[in-house]
Backbone as a printed PyTorch tensor [residue, N CA C, xyz], in Angstrom:
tensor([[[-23.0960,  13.8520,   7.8800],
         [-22.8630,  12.9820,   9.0030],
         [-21.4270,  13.1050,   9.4790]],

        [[-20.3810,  13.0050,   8.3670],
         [-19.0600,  13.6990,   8.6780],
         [-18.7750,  14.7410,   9.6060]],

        [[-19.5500,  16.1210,   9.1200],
         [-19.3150,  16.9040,   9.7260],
         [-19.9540,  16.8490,  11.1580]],

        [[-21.1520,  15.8310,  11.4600],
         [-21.7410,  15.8260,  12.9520],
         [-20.7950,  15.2490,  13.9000]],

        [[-20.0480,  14.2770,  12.9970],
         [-18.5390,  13.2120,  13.8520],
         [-17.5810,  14.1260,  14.4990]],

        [[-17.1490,  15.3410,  13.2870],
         [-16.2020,  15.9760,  13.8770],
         [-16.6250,  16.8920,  14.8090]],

        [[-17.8620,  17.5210,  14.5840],
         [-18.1920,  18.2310,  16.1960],
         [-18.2080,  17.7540,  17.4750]],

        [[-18.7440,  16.5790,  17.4520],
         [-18.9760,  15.4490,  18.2500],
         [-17.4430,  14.9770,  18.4280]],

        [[-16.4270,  15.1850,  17.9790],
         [-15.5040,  14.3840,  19.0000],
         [-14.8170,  13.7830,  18.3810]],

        [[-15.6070,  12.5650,  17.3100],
         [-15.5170,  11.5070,  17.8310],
         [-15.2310,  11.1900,  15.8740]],

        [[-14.6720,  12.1240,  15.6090],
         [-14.1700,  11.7730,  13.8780],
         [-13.1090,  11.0770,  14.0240]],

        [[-12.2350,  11.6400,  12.5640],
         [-10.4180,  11.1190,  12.4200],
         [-10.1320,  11.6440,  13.5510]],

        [[ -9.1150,  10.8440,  13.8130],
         [ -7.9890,  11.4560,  14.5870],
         [ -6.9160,  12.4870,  14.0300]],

        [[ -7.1540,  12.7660,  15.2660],
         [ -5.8280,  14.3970,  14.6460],
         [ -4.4810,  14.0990,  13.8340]],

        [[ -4.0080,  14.4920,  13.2410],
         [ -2.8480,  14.2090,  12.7480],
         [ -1.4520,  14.1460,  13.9750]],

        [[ -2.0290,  14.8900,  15.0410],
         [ -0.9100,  14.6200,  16.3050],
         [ -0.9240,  13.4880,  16.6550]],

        [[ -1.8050,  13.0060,  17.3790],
         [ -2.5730,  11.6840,  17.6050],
         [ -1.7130,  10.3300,  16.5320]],

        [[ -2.1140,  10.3410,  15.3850],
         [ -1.2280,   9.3800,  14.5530],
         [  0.0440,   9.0880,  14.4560]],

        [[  0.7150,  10.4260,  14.4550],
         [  2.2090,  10.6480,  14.4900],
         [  2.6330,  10.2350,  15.5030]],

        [[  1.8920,  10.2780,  16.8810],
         [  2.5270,  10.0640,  17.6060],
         [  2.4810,   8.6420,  18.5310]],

        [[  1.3600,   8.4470,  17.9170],
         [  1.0910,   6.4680,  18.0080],
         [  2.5920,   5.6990,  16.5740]],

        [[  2.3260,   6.3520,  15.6910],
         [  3.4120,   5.8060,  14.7020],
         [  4.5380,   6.2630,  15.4330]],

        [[  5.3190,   7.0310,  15.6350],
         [  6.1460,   7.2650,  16.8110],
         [  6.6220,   6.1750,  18.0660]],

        [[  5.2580,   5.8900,  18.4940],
         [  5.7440,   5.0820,  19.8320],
         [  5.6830,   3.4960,  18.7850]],

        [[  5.3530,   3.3330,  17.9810],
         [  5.1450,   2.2440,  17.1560],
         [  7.0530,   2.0050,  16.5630]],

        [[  7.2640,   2.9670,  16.2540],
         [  8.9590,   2.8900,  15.7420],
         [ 10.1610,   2.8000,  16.8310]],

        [[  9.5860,   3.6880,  18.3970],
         [ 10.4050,   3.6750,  19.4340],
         [ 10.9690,   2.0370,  19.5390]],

        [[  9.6700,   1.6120,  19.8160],
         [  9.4140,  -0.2120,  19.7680],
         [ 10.7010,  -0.8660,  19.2840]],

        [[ 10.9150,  -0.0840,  18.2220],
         [ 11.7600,  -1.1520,  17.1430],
         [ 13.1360,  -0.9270,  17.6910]],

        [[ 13.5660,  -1.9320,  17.7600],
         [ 15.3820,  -2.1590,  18.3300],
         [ 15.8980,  -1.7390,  16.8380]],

        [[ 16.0000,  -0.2970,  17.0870],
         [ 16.9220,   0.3130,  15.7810],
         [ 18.5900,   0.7710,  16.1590]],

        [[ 19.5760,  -0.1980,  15.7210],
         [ 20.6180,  -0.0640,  15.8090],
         [ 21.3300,   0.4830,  14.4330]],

        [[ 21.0490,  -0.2200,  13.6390],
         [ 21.7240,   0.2800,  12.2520],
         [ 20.4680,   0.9100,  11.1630]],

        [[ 21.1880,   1.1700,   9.9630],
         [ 20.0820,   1.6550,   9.0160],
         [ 19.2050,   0.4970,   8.6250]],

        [[ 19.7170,  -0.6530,   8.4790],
         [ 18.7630,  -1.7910,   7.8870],
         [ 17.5890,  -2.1760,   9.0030]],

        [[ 18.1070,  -1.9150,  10.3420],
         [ 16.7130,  -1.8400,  11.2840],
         [ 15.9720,  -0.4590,  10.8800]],

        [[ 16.6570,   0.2780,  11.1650],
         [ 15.8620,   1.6500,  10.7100],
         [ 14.8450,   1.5200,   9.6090]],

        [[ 15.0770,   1.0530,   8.2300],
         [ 14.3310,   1.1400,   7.4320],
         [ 13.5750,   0.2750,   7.1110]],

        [[ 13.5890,  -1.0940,   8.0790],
         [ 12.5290,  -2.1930,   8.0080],
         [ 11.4880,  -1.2470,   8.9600]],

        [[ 11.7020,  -0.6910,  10.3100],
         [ 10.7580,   0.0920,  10.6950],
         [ 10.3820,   0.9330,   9.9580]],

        [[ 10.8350,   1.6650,   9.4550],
         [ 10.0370,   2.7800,   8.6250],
         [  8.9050,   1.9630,   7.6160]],

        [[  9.4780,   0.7730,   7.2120],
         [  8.5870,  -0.1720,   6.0900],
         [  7.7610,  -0.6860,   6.9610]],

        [[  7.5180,  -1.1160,   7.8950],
         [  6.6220,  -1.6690,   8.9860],
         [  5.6450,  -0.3390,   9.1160]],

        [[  5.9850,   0.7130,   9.3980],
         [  5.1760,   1.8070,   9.5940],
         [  4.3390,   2.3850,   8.7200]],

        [[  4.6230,   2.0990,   7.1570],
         [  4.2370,   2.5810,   6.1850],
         [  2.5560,   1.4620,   5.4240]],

        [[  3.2290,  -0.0240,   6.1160],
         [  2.7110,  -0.9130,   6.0860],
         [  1.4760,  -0.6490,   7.1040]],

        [[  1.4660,  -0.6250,   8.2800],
         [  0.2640,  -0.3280,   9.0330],
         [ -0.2640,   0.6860,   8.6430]],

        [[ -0.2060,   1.5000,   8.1750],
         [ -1.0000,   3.1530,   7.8040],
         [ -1.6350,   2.6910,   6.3450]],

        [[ -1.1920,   1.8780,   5.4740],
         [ -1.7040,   1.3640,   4.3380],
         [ -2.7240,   0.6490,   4.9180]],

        [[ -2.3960,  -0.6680,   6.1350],
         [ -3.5960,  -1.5340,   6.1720],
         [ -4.9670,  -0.5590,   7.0530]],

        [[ -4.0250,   0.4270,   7.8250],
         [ -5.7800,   0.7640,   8.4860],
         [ -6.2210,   1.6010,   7.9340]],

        [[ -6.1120,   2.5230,   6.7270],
         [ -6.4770,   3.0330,   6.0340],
         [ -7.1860,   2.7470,   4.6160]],

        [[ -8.5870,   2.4220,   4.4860],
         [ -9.2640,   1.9020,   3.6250],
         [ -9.5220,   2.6170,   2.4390]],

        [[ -8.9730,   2.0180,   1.3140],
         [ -9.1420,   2.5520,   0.1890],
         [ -7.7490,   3.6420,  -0.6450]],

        [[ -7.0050,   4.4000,   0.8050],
         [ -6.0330,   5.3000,   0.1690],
         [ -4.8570,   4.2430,   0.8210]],

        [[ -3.4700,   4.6130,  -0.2500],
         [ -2.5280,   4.0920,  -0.0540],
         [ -1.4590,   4.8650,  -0.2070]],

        [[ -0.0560,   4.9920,   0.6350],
         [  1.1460,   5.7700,   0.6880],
         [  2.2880,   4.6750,  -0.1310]],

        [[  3.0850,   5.6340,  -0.8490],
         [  4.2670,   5.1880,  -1.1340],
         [  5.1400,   5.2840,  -0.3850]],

        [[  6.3780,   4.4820,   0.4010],
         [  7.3010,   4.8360,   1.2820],
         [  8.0160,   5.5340,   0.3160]],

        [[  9.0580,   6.4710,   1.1580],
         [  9.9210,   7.1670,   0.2810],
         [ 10.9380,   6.2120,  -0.2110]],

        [[ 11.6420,   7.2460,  -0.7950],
         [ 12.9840,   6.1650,  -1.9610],
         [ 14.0650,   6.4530,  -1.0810]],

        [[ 14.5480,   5.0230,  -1.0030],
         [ 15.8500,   4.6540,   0.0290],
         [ 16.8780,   5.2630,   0.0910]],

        [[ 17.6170,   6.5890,  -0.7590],
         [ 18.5440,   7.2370,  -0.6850],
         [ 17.4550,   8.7330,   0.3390]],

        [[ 16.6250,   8.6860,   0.1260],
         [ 15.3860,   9.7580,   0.9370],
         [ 15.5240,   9.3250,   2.6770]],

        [[ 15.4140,   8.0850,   2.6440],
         [ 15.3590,   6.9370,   4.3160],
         [ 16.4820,   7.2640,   4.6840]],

        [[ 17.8110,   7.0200,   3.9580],
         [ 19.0810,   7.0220,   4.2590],
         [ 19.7650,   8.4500,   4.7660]],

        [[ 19.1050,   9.1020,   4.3830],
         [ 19.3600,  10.8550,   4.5960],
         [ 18.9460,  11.0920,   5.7920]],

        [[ 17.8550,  10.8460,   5.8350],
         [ 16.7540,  11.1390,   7.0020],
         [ 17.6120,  10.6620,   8.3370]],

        [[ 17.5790,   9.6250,   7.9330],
         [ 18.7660,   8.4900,   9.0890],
         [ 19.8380,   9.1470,   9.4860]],

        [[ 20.6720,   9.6210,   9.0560],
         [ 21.9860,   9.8820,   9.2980],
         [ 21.6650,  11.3210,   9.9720]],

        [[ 20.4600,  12.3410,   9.8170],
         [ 20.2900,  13.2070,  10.5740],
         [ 19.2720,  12.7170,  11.6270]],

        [[ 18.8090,  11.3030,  11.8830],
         [ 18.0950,  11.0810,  13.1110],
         [ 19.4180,  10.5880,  13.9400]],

        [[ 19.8450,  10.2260,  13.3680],
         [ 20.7140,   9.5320,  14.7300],
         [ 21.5200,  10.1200,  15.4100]],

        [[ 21.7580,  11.2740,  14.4910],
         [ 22.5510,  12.4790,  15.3780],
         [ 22.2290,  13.6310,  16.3430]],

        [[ 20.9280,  13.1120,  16.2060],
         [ 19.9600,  13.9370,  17.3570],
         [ 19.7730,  13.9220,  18.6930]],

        [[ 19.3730,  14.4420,  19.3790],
         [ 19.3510,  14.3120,  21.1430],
         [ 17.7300,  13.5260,  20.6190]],

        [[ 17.7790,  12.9660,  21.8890],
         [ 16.1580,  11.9040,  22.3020],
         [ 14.9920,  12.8470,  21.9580]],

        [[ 15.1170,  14.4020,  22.6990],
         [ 13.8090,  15.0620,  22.6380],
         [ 13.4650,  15.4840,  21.3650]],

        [[ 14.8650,  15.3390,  20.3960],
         [ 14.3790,  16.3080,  18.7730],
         [ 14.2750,  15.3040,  17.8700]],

        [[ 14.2500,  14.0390,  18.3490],
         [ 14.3360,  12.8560,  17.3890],
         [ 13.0050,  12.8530,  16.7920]],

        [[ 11.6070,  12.9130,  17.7910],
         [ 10.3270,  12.9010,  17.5490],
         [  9.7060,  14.0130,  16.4690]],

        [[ 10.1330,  15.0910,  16.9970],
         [  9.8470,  16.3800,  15.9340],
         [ 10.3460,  16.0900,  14.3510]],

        [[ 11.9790,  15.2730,  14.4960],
         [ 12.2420,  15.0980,  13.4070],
         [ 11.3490,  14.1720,  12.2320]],

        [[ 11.0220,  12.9570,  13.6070],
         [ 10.3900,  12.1500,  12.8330],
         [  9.0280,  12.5660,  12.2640]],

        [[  8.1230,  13.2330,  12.7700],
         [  7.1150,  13.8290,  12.4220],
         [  7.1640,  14.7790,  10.8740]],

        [[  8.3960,  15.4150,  10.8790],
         [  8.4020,  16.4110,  10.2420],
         [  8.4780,  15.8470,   8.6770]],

        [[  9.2380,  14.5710,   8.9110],
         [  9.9090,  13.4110,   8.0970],
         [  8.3040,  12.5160,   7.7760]],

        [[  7.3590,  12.3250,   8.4070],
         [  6.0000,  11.7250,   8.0070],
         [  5.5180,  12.8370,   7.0570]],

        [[  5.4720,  13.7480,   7.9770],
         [  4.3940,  14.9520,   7.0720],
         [  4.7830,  14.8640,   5.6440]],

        [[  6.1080,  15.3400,   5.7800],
         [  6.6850,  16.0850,   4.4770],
         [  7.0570,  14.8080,   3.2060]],

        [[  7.1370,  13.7920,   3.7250],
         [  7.4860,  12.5630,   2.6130],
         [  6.7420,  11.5960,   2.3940]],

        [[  5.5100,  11.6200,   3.0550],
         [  4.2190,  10.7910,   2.7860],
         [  3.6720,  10.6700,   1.2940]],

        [[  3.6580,  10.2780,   0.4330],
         [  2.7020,  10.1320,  -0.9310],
         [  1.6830,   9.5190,  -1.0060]],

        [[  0.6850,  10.4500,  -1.2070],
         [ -0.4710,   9.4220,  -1.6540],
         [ -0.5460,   8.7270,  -3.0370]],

        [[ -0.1140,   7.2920,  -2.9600],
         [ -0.0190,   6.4940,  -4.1950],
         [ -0.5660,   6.7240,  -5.7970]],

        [[ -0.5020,   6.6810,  -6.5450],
         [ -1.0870,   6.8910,  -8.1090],
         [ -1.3380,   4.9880,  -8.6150]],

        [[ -2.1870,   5.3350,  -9.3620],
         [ -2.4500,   4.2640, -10.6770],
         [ -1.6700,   4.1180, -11.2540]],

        [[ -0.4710,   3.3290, -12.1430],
         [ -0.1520,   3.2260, -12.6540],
         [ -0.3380,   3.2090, -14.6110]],

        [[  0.1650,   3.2460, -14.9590],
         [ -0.4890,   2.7110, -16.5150],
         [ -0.6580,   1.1100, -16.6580]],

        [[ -0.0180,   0.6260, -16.5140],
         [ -0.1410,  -1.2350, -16.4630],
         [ -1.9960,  -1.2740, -16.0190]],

        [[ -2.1170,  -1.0270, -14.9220],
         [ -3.3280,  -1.0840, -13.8750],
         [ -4.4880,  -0.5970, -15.0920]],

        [[ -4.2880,   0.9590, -15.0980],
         [ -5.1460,   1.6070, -16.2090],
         [ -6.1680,   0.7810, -17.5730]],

        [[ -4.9270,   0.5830, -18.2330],
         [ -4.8110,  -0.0170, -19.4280],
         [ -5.4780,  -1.9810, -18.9630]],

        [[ -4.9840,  -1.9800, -17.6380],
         [ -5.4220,  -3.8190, -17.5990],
         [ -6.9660,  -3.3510, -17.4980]],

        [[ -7.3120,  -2.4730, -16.7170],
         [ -8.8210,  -2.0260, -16.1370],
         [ -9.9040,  -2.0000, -17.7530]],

        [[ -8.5550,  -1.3410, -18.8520],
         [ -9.7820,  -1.0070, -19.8280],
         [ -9.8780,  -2.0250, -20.8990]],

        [[ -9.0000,  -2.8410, -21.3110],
         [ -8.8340,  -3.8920, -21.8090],
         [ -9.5090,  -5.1440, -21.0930]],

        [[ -9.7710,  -4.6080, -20.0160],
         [-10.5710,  -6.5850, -19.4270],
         [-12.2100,  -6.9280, -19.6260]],

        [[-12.7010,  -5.5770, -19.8000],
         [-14.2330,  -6.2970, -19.8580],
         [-14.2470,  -6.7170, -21.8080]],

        [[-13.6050,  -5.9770, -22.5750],
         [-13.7420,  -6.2420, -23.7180],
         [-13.1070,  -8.2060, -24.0950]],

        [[-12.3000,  -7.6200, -23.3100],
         [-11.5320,  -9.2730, -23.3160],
         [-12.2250, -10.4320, -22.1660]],

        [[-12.9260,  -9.9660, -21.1980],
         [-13.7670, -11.1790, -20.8120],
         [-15.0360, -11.4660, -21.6050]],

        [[-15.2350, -10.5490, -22.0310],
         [-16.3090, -10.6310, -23.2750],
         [-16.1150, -11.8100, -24.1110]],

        [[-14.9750, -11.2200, -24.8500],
         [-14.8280, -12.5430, -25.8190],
         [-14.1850, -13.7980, -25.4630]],

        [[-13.7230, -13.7280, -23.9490],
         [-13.6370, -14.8720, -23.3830],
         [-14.8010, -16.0200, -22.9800]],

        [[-16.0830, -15.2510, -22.9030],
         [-16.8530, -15.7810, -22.6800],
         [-17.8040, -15.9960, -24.0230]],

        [[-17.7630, -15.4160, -24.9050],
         [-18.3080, -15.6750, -25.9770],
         [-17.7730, -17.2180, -26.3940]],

        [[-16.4960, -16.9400, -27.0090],
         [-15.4830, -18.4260, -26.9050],
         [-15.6200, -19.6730, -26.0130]],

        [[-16.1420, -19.4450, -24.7060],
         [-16.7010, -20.1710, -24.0040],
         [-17.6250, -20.9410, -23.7910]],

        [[-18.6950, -20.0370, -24.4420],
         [-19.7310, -20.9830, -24.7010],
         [-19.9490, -22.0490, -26.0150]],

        [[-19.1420, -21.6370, -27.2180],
         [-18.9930, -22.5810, -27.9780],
         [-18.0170, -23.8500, -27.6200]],

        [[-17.6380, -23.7740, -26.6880],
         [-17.0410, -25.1670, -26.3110],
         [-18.2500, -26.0530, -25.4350]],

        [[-18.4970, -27.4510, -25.5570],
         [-19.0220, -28.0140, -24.7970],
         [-19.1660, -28.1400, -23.3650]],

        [[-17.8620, -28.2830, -22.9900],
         [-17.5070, -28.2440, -21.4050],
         [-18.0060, -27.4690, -20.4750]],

        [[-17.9830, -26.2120, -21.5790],
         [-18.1130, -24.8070, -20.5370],
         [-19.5080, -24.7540, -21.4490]],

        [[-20.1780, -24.7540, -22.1370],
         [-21.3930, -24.7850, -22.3010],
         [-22.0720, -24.2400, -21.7420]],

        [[-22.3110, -24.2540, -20.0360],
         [-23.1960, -23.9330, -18.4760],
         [-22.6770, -22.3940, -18.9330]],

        [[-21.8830, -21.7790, -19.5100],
         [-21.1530, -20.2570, -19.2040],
         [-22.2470, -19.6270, -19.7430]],

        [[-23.0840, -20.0930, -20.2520],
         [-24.7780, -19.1850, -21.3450],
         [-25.4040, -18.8210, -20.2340]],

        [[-25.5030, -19.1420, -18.8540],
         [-26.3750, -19.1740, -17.6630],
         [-26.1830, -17.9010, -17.1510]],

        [[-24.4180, -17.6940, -16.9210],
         [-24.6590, -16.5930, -16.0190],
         [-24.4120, -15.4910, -17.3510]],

        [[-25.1920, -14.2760, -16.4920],
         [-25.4320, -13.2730, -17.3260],
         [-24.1660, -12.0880, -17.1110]],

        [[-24.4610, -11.5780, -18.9130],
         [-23.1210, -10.3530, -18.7950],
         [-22.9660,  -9.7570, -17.9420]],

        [[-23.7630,  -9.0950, -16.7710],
         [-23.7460,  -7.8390, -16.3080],
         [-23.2530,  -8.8100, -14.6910]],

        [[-22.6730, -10.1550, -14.9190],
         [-22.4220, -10.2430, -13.7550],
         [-20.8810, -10.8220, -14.3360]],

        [[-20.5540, -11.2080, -15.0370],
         [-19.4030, -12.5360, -15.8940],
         [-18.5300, -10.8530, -15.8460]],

        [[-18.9940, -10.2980, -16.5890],
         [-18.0190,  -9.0030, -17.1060],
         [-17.4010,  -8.4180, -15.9850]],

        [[-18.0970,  -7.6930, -15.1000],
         [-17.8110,  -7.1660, -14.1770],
         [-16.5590,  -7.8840, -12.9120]],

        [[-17.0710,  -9.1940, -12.9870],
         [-16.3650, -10.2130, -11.9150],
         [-14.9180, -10.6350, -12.3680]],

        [[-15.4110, -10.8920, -13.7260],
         [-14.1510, -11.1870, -14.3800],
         [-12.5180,  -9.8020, -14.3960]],

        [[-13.2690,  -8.8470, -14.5420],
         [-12.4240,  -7.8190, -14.7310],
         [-11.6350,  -7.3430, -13.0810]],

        [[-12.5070,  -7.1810, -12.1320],
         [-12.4960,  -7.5070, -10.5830],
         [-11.4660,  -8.8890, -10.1880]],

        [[-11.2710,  -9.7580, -10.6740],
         [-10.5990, -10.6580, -10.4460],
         [ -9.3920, -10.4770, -11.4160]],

        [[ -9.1440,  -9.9450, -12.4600],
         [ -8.1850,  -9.3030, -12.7570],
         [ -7.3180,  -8.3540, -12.5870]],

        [[ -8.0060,  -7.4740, -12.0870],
         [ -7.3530,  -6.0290, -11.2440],
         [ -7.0020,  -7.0790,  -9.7740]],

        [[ -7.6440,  -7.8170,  -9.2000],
         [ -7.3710,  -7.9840,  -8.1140],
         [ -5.8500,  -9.2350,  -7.9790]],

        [[ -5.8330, -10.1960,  -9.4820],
         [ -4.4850, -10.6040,  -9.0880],
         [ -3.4050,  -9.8060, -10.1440]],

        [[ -3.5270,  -8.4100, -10.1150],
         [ -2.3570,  -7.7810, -10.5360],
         [ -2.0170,  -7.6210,  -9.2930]],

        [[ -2.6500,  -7.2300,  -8.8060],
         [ -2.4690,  -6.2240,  -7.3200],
         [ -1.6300,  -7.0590,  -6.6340]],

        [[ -2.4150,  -8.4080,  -5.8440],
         [ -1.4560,  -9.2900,  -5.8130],
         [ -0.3510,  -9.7670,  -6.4550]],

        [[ -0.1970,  -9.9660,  -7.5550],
         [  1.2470, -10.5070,  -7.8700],
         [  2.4310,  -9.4080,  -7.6450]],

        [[  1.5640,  -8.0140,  -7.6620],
         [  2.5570,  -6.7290,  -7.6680],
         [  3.4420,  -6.8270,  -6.1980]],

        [[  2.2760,  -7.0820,  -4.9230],
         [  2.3920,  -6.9260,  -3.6160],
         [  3.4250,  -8.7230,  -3.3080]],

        [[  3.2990,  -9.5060,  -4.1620],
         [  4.0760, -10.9240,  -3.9710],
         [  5.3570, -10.2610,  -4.2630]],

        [[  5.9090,  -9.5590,  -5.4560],
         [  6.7390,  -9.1300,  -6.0660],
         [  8.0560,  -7.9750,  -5.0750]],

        [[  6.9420,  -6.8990,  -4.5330],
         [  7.2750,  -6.0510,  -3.8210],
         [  7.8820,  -6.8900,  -2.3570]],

        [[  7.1020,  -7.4590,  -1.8290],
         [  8.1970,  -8.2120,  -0.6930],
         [  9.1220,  -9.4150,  -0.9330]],

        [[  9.2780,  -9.7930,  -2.1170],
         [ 10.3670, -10.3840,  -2.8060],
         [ 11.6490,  -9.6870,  -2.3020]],

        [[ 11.1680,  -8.2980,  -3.2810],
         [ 12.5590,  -7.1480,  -3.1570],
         [ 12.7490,  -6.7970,  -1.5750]],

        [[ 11.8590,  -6.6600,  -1.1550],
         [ 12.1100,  -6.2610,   0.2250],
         [ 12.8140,  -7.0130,   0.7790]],

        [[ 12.4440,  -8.3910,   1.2320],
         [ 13.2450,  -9.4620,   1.3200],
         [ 14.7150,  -9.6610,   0.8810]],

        [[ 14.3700,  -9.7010,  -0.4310],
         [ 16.0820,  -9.9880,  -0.9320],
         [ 16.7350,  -8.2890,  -0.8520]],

        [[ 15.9740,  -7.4230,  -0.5660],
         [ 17.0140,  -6.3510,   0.3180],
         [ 17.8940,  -6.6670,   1.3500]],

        [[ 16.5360,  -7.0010,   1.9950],
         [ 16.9470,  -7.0550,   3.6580],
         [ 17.7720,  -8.6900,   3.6770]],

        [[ 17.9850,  -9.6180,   3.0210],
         [ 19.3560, -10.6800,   3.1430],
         [ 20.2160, -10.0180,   2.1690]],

        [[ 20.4040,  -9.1940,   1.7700],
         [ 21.4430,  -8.0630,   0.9160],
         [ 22.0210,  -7.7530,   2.1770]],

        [[ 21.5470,  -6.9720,   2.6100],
         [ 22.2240,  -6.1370,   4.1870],
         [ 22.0580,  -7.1000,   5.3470]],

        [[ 22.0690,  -7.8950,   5.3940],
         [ 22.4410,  -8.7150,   6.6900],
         [ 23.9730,  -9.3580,   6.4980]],

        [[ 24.0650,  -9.4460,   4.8900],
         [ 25.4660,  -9.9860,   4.2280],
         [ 26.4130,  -9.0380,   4.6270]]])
């Protein structure tokens, strides 16, 4: 069916196409100094994460931004775009698993297990005999991966944050 999309037209978009919507997406940004510069670049990295389902990019590392910068700004208007493109292509990462993540993933059904075993010998929770393993296990572990993720992503715009009132100082 993939391949009928892309004959048809009407698949992904080209990689020109993106670059150059992310492009007019950064023009946008009133970039005067590096600390505007690299909240856009973080804004940009941020939309390509959310419309992209399932894969995720690492922005590059801030002495990487800072480089980049100091040869965008010294550019004429027409080579700024090429630069920036060249600067998506080439420094884009597609994200990894961590070990934390790994290790929480394989440790949680064994441990909602005996969370729920433990559970039912208490009175209170008693009702926990009802629902069945193949739904307790699974959910439980799913709701674990899911507030790492979150606390990681609470964490991450912490720093961002207390970056960005770092450099406004």
């Amino acid at each position: 069916m993939g391949m009928l999309m892309s004959v048809m037209g009407k698949g992904v978009p080209s990689v020109s196409t993106l670059t150059d919507t992310l492009y007019g997406q950064f023009v946008k940004k009133d970039v005067k100094e590096f600390d505007d510069f690299h909240i856009a670049v973080l804004d940009i990295f941020s939309t390509v994460n959310a419309a992209l389902p399932g894969k995720h990019y690492d922005v590059p590392p801030l002495d990487v931004v800072e480089s980049f910068y100091d040869r965008w700004k010294s550019r004429k208007e027409e080579e700024k775009k090429d630069l920036f493109v060249k600067f998506m292509t080439s420094n884009i990462s597609l994200s990894t698993l961590d070990d934390v993540t790994i290790m929480l993933g394989v440790a949680a059904p064994p441990a909602a297990m005996a969370m729920k075993r433990a559970g039912e010998s208490i009175p209170q929770l008693n009702m926990i005999k009802v629902i069945p393993d193949v739904i307790f296990v699974p959910t439980a572990t799913l709701i674990t991966l899911i507030s790492l993720k979150l606390s990681r992503r609470a964490a991450q715009r912490k720093q961002i944050s207390d970056a960005y009132e770092e450099g406004k100082k």
